[in-house]
Each structure stands twice: as structure tokens, then as C-alpha cells.
C-alpha positions as CSV (number, residue, x, y, z in Angstrom):
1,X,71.6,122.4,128.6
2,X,72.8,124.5,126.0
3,X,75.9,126.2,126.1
4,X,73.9,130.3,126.1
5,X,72.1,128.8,129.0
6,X,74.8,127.8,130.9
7,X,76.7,131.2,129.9
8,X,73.9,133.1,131.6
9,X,74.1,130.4,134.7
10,X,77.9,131.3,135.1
11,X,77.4,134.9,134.9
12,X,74.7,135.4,137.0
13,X,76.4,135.7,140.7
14,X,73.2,136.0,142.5
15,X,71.6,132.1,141.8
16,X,71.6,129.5,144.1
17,X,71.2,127.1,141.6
18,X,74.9,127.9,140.8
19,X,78.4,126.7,142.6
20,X,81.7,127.8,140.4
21,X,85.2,126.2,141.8
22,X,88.8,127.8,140.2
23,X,89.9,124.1,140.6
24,X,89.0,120.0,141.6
25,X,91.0,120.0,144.0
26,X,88.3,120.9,146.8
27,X,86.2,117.5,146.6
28,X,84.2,117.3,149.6
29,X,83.0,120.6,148.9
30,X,81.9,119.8,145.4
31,X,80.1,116.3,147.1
32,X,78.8,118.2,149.8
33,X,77.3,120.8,146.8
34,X,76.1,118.1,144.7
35,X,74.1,116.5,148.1
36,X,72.9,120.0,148.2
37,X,71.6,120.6,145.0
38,X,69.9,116.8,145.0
39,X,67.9,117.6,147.7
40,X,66.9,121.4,146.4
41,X,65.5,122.4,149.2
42,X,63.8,125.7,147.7
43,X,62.1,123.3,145.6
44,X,63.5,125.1,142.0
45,X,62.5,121.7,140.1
46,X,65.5,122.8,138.1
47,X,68.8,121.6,137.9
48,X,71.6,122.5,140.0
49,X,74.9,123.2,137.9
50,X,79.0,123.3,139.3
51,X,81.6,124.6,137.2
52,X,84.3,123.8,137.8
53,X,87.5,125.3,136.4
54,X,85.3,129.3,137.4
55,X,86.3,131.4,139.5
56,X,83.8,133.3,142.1
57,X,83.3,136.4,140.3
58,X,82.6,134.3,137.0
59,X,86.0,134.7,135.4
60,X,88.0,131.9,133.9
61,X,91.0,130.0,136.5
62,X,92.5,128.8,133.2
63,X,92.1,125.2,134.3
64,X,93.3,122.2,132.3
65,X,90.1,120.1,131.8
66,X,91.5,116.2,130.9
67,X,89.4,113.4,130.4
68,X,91.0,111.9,133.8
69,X,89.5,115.0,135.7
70,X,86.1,114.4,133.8
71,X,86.0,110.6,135.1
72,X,87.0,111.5,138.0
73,X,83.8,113.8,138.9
74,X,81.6,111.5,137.1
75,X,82.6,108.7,139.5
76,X,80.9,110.9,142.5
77,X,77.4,109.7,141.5
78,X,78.4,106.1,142.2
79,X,80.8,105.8,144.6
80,X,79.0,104.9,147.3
81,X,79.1,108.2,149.4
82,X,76.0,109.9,148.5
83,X,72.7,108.4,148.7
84,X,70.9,107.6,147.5
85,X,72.5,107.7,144.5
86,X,72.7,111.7,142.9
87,X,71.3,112.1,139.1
88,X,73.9,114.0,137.7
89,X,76.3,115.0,134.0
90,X,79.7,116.2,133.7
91,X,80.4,117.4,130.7
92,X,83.5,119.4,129.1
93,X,82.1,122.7,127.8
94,X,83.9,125.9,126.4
95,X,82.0,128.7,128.3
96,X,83.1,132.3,127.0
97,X,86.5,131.0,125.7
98,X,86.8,129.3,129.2
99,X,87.4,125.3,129.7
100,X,85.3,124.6,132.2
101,X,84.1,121.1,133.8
102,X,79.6,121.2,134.5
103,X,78.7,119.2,136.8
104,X,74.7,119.1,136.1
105,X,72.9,117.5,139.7
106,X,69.0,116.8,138.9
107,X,66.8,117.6,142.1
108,X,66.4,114.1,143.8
109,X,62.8,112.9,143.6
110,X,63.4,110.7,147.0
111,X,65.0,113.4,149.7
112,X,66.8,113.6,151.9
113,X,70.4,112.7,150.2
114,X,73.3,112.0,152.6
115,X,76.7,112.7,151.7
116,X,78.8,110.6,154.5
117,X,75.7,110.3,156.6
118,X,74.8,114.5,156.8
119,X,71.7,116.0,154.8
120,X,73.3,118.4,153.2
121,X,71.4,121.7,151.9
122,X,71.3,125.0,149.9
123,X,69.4,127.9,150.0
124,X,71.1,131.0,148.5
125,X,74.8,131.3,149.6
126,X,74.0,128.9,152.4
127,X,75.5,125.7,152.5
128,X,75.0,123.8,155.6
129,X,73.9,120.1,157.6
130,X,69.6,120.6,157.2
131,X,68.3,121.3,160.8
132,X,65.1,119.3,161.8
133,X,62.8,121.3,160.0
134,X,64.4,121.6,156.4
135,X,64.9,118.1,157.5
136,X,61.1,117.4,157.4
137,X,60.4,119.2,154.6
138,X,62.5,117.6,152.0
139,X,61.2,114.4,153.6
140,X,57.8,115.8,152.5
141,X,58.8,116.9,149.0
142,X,59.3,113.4,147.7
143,X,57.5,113.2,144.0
144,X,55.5,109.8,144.2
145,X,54.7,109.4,141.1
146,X,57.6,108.0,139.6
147,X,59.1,106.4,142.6
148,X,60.9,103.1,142.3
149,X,59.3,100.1,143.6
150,X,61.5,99.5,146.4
151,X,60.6,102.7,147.7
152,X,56.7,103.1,147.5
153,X,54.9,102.4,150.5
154,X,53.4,98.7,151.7
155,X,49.9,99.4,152.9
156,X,49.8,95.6,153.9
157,X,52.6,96.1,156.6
158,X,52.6,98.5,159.1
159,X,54.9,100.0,161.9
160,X,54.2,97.3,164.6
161,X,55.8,94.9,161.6
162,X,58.5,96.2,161.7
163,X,61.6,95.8,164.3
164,X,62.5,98.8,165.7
165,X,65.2,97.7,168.0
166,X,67.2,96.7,164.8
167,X,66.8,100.2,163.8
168,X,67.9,101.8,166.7
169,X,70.9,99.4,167.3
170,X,71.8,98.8,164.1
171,X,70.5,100.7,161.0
172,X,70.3,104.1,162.2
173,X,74.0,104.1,163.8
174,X,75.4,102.7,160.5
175,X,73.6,105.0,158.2
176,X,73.6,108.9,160.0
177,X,76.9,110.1,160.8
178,X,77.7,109.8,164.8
179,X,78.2,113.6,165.2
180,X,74.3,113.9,163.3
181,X,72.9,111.6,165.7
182,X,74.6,112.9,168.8
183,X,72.5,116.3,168.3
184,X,69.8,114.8,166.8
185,X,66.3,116.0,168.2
186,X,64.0,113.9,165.2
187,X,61.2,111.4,166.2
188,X,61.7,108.0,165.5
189,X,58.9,108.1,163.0
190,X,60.8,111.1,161.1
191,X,64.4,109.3,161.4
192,X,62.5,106.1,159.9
193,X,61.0,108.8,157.2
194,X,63.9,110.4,156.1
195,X,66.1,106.9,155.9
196,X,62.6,106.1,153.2
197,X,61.9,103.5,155.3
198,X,58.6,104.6,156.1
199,X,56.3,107.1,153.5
200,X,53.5,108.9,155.9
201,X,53.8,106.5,158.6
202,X,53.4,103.1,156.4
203,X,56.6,101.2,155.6
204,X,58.2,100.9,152.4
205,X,58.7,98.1,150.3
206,X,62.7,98.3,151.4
207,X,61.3,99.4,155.2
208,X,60.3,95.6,155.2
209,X,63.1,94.4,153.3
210,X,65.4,95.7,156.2
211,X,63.7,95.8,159.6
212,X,60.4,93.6,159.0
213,X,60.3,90.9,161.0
214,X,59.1,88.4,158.3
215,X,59.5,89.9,155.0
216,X,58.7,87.2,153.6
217,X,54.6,87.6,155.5
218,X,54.6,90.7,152.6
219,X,57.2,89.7,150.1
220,X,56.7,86.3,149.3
221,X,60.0,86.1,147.2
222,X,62.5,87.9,150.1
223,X,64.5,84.7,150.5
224,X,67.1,82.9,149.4
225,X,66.8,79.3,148.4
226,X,70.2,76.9,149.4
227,X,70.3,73.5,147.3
228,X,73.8,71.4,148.1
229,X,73.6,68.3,145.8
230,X,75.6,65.6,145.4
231,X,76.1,65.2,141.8
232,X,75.8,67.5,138.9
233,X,72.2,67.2,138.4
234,X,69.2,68.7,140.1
235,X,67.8,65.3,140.5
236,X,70.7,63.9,142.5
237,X,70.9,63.3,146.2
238,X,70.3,66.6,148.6
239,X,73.2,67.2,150.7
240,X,71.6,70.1,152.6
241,X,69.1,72.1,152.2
242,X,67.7,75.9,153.6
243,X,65.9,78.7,153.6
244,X,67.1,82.0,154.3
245,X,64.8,84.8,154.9
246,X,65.0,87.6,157.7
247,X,65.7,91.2,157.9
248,X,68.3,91.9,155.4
249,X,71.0,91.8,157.7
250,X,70.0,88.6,158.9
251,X,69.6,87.3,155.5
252,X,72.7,88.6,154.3
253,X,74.5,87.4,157.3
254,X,73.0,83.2,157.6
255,X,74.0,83.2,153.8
256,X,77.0,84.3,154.3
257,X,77.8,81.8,156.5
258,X,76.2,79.1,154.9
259,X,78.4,79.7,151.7
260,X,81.5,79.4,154.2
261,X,80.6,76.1,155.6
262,X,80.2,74.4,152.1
263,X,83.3,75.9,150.9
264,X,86.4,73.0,150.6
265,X,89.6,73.5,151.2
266,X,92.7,71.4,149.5
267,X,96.7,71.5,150.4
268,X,98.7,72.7,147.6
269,X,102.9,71.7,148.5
270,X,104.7,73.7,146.0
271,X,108.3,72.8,144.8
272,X,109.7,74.8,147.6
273,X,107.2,72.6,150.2
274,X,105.2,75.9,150.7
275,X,101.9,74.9,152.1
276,X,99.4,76.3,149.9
277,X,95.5,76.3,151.6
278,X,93.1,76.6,148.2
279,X,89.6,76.6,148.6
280,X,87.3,75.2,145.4
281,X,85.6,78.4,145.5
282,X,87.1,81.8,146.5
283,X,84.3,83.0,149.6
284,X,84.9,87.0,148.2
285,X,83.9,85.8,145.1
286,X,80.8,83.8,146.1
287,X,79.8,86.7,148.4
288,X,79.8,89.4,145.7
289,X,77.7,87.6,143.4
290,X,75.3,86.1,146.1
291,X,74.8,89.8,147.1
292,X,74.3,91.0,144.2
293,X,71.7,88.6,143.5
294,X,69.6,89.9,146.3
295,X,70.4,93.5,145.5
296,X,69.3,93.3,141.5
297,X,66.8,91.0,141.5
298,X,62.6,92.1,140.8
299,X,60.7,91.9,144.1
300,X,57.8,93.6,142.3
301,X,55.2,90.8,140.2
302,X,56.8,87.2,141.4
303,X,57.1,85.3,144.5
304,X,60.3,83.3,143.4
305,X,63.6,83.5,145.5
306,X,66.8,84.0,144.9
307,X,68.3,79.9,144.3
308,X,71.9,78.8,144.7
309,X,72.5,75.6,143.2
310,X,75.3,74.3,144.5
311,X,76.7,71.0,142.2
312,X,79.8,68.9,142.7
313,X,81.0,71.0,139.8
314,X,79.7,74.4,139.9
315,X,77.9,76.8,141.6
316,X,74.6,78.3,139.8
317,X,73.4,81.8,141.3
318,X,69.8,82.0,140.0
319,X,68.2,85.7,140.6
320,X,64.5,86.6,139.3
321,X,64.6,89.4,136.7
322,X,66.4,90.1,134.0
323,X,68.7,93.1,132.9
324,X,67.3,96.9,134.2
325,X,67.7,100.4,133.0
326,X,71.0,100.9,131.0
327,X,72.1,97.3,131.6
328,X,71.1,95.1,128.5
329,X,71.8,91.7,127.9
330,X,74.6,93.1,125.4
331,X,76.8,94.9,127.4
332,X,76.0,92.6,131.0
333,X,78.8,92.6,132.7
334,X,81.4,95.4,131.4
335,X,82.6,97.2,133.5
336,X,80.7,100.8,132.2
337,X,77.2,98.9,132.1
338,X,75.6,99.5,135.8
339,X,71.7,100.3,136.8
340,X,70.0,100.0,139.9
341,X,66.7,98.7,140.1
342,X,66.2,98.5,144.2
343,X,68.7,101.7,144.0
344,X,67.6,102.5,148.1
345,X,68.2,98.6,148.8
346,X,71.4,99.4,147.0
347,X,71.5,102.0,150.0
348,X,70.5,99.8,152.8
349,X,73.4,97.5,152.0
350,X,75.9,100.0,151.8
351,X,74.4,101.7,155.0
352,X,75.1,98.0,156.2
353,X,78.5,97.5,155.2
354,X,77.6,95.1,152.8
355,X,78.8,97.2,150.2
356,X,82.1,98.9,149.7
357,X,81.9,99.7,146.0
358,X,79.2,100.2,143.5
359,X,79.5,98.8,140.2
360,X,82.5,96.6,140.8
361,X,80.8,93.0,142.1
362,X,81.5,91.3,138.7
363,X,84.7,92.4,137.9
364,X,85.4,91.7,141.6
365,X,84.7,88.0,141.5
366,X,86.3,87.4,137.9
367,X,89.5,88.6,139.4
368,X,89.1,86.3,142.9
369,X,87.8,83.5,140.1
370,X,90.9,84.1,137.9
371,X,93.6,84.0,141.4
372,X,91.9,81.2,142.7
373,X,92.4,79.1,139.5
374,X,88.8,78.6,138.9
375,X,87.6,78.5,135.0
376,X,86.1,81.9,134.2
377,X,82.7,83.3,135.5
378,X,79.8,82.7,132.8
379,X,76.6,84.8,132.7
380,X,73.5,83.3,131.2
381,X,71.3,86.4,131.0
382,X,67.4,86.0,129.7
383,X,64.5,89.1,129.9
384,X,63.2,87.6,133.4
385,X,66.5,86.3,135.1
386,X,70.1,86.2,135.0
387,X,71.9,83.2,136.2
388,X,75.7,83.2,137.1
389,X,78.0,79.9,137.1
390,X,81.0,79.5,138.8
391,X,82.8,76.0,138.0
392,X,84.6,74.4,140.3
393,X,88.9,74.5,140.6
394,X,91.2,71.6,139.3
């Protein structure tokens, strides 16, 4: 947007496409606006804008905007707390001789958008938690025509496919807040429906992912492939062998436990006869990148599964696609360079506790790699796949 536009925006008190804050220091309100202006519930089709370093009436609070403040409200969009995930630009502009901080949310084409498990909405002045109704109709606002793949509907599968006691025990407790639920008066065909695990009463391609019981029966390639070999070479004798497939949390859970029970631990004596316990292979390590295999790999076009290779030297994490959006084979890796292709997966495994952080799986298991004494993590990164290596400790 150009700076006249946004001049206009900040003087015109009466738009509810329009939040101004004297300062930063407020930040749930400004992540409870952004939720607000992602789901635009008076369906402006317009972006919703925040400046920050305005006063209410439109005059300037003389704030100081650094770079640290501007990184700061850019990290909102991935931090894990609104999902799914909020389209949004912060900029540094000079507004009428006024720093100011813009915070530029795109409506979201998936509503509803949760920040800390409430649906957060807008409609002039009003801020507030969406009641059951507004609710339902963001739920029916959703644009399908660009939707990712892991949220378009699975005609194949259908609601008796899917395992609705998981939901109610598991997924819906760990992704609306408590308070939400305890007042909560939705269906449980419009809680699946505004969680996107169902799309007009058919379940989405991450509907199945989490609560199918066989994803595999519509996804062919929703598993993960365990190879233990004895030797260094794929030809060498099988030491075990499995395939793990499930729900997601079920799949996340068996692999997680079968990376545990492969791991070796030596004792290290130091000089001081400190016993030292060191595993070949640090388990926070392994998880990060195993998880992230089954978060950014291609479901859509190929039947092949995620494969772990696991040598008497290394390790070799094999997931089916190759880089996505803003991620290139250039810059794989850094810590700046992050795109979501399964982006409500991405939400389902947050919802799940299976992810803390966004964006920081990498860097998370070069550090672990590097404490552990293992040689440095290597990428091999090609158009259809990216494989990871770990190598094994002295």
C-alpha cells in the first residue's frame, strides 16, 4: 500500500479495517486484532491495517520505531499462536511526519483463525470471541479456489472414516481453548468444520491425516517407512524393519518411540571420573527432523513414504518433495528461509503438541548435533525430495 493510502486509513476514525496503538507494549491485543482482521468477518476482501506507534484520535505517540520492534511484530505470523498461520507485513513507514510501525493482515482465505484457541472477530469497534453464528459464517466464507492441498476436501473418505472419539478426546481439547469449549453450544459437525477438518460435511485431506482411521486406505503415501541395517549399505542385512501409519498422533507417537529404541548409549569417564551417558544420536535431534519430514513433505501426486534409513554410520531421513514456496534449494536451511506447504497439518501438529516453534526444526537439531559431538547435519536437497543425513558420533 502506498503511503497516501495508508494516510487516509489513519485518519479516517470511523473504519473497521483500522486498529492504531500509541505503543507495542499491548501484544495480546495486537494478536488478538490481527486474528480479527484474518478472519474479516464483514467480508471487506481488503486488508486489515495496525499502526502502531498512533494514537486513537490519529495523532502521532512519538514512538521510537527500531528494527528490533519491527522483528519483533513480524515474528507474530509464525510463532505458533495463531492459526493457521496469519498473511501479514510490517513495515516502517513515515505517516504525516509520524514513525509509525503497519502491520498489514490479509483476510484469511481458510477461517476461522485462532489466536490461543478463541476465534477472534471484528466488526466496527467490536472486538470480541465469535459466538456460534459468526462462527459458522466465517466457516462458510472459505475461498476454495486457491486452497492448499491439505485442506481441500477428500470425496473418497467420508465422516464414518473418520475417528471421532480421537476428536473428542484428544484433538478438540488440545486445539480450542478450555474456557471456549466449556460454553461451547457447536455441533460436532461444525467444531470438525471450523478446526478444516471437514469442508461441507466431507473430510479434508488433513481430516484424514489426523483422525482417519487408515489414512493410508486414501493416502497411499501417509506412512513412514523404518529400515535398521546392519552395515552401511542398503543391501546389507535388515536389522528391523516397520511401517508406521495411523492417525497422526499415532504415527507421530510409534515413531517416536521406535527412534528411542534404536538409539545407543556409550559411558564417557572424564578425567574427573564423571560418568558421562552419550547417546550416538541426540533423540531431540532425530525427532525434529523426523517430524518435519512428515510435516513438509508432498502428499498430493505420489504414493511414496516418508523412509528412514538407519546405517551403522548414519541416519538418512528421506521425505518426498522437494523445496516449497519461498524455500529454494539455495537458501534451505537458513534460518530466514521457511514455507509451509501442509500449512493446517503444520496446525494439527502444533494443536498436538508436536510443535513448539515454527521455523526452528533445523537449526534445532544442528545445535543438539553440534552438543552431542556428532559431525554436522548435511542436506541433499533435489526438485522432488530433500534428504537429511545425520552421521554417527566418535
Amino acid at each position: 500500500m502506498t503511503d497516501a493510502e495508508l494516510e487516509i486509513l489513519v485518519a479516517d476514525l470511523e473504519s473497521d479495517r483500522v486498529e492504531r496503538k500509541s505503543s507495542a507494549s499491548d501484544h495480546e491485543k495486537i494478536r488478538e486484532t490481527v486474528c480479527a482482521f484474518a478472519n474479516d468477518l464483514p467480508n471487506h476482501q481488503l486488508p486489515g491495517i495496525i499502526f502502531v506507534g498512533v494514537k486513537d484520535d490519529g495523532s502521532c505517540a512519538g514512538l521510537n520505531v527500531t528494527d528490533e520492534l519491527i522483528t519483533a511484530l513480524t515474528h507474530i505470523r509464525d510463532e505458533g499462536k495463531t492459526l493457521p498461520f496469519p498473511s501479514l507485513i510490517v513495515q516502517k513507514r513515515m505517516l504525516r511526519g509520524c514513525d509509525v510501525a503497519v502491520i498489514i493482515v490479509e483476510p484469511s482465505d481458510a477461517p476461522p483463525v485462532r489466536y490461543r484457541g478463541r476465534t477472534w472477530i471484528r466488526v466496527g469497534p467490536r472486538r470480541a470471541v465469535a459466538t456460534v453464528e459468526e462462527e459458522r459464517r466465517l466457516t462458510e466464507k472459505r475461498r476454495p479456489k486457491d486452497l492448499p492441498f491439505d485442506i481441500r476436501p477428500w470425496s473418497a473418505a467420508t465422516i464414518d472414516d473418520l475417528d471421532l472419539d480421537l476428536f473428542r478426546r484428544t484433538y478438540l481439547p488440545a486445539s480450542v481453548a478450555p474456557e471456549v469449549l466449556a460454553e461451547n453450544q457447536r455441533t460436532e459437525g461444525q467444531q470438525l468444520a471450523s478446526l478444516r477438518l471437514t469442508s461441507s460435511g466431507v473430510p479434508t485431506v488433513v481430516g484424514v491425516l489426523v483422525l482417519a482411521k487408515d489414512p493410508r486406505a486414501f493416502l497411499p503415501g501417509a506412512y513412514v517407512q523404518f529400515l535398521r541395517l546392519d552395515g552401511t549399505k542398503l543391501a546389507d542385512p535388515v536389522r528391523d524393519a516397520a511401517t508406521i501409519s495411523g492417525p497422526l498422533s499415532e504415527l507421530l507417537r510409534t515413531l517416536e518411540e521406535k527412534l528411542v529404541a534404536h538409539i545407543e548409549t556409550t559411558r564417557d569417564f572424564t578425567s574427573t571420573l564423571t560418568d558421562i551417558a552419550r547417546p550416538d544420536y541426540p533423540l531431540v535431534a532425530l525427532q525434529q527432523l523426523a517430524r518435519n519430514a512428515v510435516l513438509h513433505r508432498t502428499y498430493e501426486g505420489t504414493n511414496a513414504p516418508v523412509r528412514i534409513s538407519w546405517f551403522s554410520d548414519r541416519i538418512e531421513i528421506h521425505s518426498p518433495g522437494g523445496p516449497y514456496g519461498q524455500v529454494t534449494k539455495a537458501n534451505f536451511g537458513q534460518p530466514d528461509a521457511t514455507d509451509y506447504r501442509n500449512p493446517y497439518l503444520a496446525e494439527a501438529m502444533r494443536n498436538l503438541g508436536y510443535v513448539q516453534k515454527f521455523g526452528v526444526g533445523i537449526a534445532l537439531a544442528r545445535k543438539e548435533m553440534e552438543k552431542n559431538g556428532n559431525p554436522p547435519l548435511e542436506y541433499r536437497v533435489e526438485d522432488s525430495a530433500v534428504l537429511a543425513i545425520l552421521r554417527r558420533g566418535a
